[in-house]
C-alpha positions, -999 to +999 in steps of 0.1 A: -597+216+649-596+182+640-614+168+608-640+147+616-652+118+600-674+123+564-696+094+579-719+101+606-719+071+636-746+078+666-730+082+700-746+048+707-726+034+675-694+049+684-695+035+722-704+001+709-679+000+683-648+013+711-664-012+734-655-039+710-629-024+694-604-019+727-612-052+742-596-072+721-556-073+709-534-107+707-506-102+727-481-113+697-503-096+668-489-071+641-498-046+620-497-043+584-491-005+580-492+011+540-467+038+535-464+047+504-467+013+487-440+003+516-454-028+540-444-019+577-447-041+609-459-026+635-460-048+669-493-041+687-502-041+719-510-066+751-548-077+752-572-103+750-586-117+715-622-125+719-633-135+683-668-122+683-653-081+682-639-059+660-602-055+665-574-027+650-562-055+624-595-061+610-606-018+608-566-017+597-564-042+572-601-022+554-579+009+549-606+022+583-577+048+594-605+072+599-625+054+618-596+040+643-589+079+643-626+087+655-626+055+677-594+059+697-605+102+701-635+092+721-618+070+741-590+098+748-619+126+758-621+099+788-588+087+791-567+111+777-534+089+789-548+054+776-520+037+760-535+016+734-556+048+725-528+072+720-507+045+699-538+035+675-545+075+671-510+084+662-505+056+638-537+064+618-530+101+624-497+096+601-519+077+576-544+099+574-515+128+571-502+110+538-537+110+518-544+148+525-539+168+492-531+202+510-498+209+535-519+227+560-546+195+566-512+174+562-500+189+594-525+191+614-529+150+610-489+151+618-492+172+648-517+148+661-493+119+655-467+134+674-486+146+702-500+112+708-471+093+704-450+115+724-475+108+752-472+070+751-439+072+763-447+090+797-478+063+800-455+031+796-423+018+781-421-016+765-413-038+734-438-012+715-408+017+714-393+008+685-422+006+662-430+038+680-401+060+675-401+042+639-434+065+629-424+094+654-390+100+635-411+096+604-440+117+617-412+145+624-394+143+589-427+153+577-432+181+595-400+196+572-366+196+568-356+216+597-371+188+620-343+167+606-326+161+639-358+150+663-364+124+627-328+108+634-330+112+668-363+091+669-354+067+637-318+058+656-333+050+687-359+028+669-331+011+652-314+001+683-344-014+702-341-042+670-369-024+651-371-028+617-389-011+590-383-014+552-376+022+547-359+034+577-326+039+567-339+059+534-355+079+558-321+079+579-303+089+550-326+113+532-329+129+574-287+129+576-282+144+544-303+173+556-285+178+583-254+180+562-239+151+577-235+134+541-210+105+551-239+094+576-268+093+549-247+075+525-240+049+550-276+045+556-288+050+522-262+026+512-277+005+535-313+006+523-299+002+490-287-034+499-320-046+512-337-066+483-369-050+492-358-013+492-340-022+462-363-031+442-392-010+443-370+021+453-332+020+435-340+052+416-346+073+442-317+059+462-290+060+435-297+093+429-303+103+466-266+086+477-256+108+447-266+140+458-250+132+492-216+123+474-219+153+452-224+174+484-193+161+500-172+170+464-169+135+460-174+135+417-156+107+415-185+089+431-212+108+424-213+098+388-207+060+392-243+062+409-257+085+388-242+065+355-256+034+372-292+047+381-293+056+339-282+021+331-305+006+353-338+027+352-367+020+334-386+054+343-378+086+321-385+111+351-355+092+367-329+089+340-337+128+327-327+139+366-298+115+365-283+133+333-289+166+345-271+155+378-242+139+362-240+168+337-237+190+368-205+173+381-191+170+349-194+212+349-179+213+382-150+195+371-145+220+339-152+185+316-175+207+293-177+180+263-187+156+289-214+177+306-227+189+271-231+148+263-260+148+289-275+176+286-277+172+247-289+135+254-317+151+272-329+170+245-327+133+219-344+116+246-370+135+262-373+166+237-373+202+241-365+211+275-354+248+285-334+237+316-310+215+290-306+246+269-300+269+298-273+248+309-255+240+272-257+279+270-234+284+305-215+256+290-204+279+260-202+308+282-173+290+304-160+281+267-160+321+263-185+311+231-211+341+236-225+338+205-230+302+214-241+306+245-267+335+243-282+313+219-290+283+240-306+311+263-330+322+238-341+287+222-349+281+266-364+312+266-385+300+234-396+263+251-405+281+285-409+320+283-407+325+318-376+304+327-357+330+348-322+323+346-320+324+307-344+354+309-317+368+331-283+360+311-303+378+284-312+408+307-345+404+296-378+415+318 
């Protein structure tokens, strides 16, 4: 079942407040939606503005997602096919979905966002598709990886009715690489890269996610351009230490062990102990046909993490 609201409202309150509350839209108004620090228009819907009621924007613009969620229910129990309805409860389902802690109230918020936004296209069609499919492909992506194809299918179409949203084509892209169709999420990464916006609060993740999709395709060549750039350019630790383990990973695949054992040794100066770098150094002297070497790197990982499998393992230990 659906979570209810923390805050009790009479049945009184809660007809008063929908009353108010789905009386009143401007026809050209939008929505400031907050995804993950990311600032989203969505376009709402027809109606008449009468200044003396609450509207969406005002309970929207308060953080109220719960209370559109509670709002927009009651009004579905008697009008399960009203369109402003089903487009206000989807949106604050996704919201709501993104502050739960645990996967399993996370879906159940996502399920709700999909089920209601799926309905508002048999109830009406209009300029509010793209901004719908926008959160629908979204909505979907979060459901899991292997919902990867309904996400493009969803994001693509929103991108075609002239919708735009900040992080669509990271979603695109991140969406496409799971698919495996890696030339299509670097175009879109690529893409998202380019927008001054995306850029700027998100270039880490990008550089490094247009990496992975380059790396995937056995481009190495490319690959470490982005991943070089994202450690020249970043100015968080969590960021540079996963673009040196990346980069040290192509530089293994092409059998350049002095240049792979660079990173992973930078790691170590940089960030300290870390029993992943020495794993890795140790395989590196193990391609060198350096046992001695190699066995141990195993055993100072084994030291920094006891229960780090794979070293555990190359020294068929329990």
């Amino acid at each position: 079942m659906m979570k209810k609201s923390i805050k009790k409202t009479s049945d009184y309150g809660m007809r008063l407040r929908r009353k108010r509350f789905f009386q009143a839209i401007v026809p050209s108004m939008c929505i400031t939606v907050l995804v993950s620090g990311i600032v989203i228009l969505i376009w709402h819907i027809q109606g008449e503005f009468f200044a003396d009621r609450i509207t969406a924007q005002e309970l929207w613009e308060k953080g109220s997602y719960q209370e559109i969620f509670d709002i927009s229910g009651k009004t579905l129990e008697e009008k399960p096919l009203d369109y402003e309805a089903l487009i206000l409860r989807g949106f604050s389902a996704y919201q709501l979905a993104l502050a739960q802690i645990t996967d399993p109230d996370k879906f159940v918020y996502i399920e709700e966002c999909i089920n209601c936004l799926r309905k508002v296209a048999l109830v009406k069609s209009g300029g509010m598709d793209g901004a719908i499919q926008y959160v629908l492909g979204k909505a979907y992506y979060g459901k899991g990886t292997e919902y990867a194809d309904l996400a493009v299918q969803s994001l693509e179409f929103a991108k075609k009715m002239g919708f735009s949203g900040d992080d669509m084509n990271e979603y695109l892209g991140i969406a496409y690489a799971a698919l495996r169709k890696y030339r299509l999420s670097v175009a879109a990464l690529t893409e998202a890269l380019n927008s001054p916006r995306m850029a700027e609060r998100f270039s880490d993740a990008l550089l490094l996610s247009i990496a992975n999709s380059y790396f995937a395709m056995d481009d190495f060549g490319m690959a470490a351009a982005y991943l070089t750039r994202c450690i020249d350019v970043s100015k968080d630790d969590t960021a540079k230490r996963r673009a040196r383990f990346a980069l040290g990973d192509v530089y293994f695949r092409q059998e350049d062990y002095s240049a792979a054992e660079d990173q992973y040794t930078a790691i170590l100066k940089d960030f300290g102990e870390n029993a992943e770098a020495h794993y890795r150094l140790g395989e590196i002297n193990a391609a060198r046909n350096d046992m001695i070497r190699a066995r141990a790197e195993w055993r100072k990982a084994v030291l920094v993490d006891p229960t780090h499998r794979s070293s555990r393992s190359r020294l068929a230990l329990r």
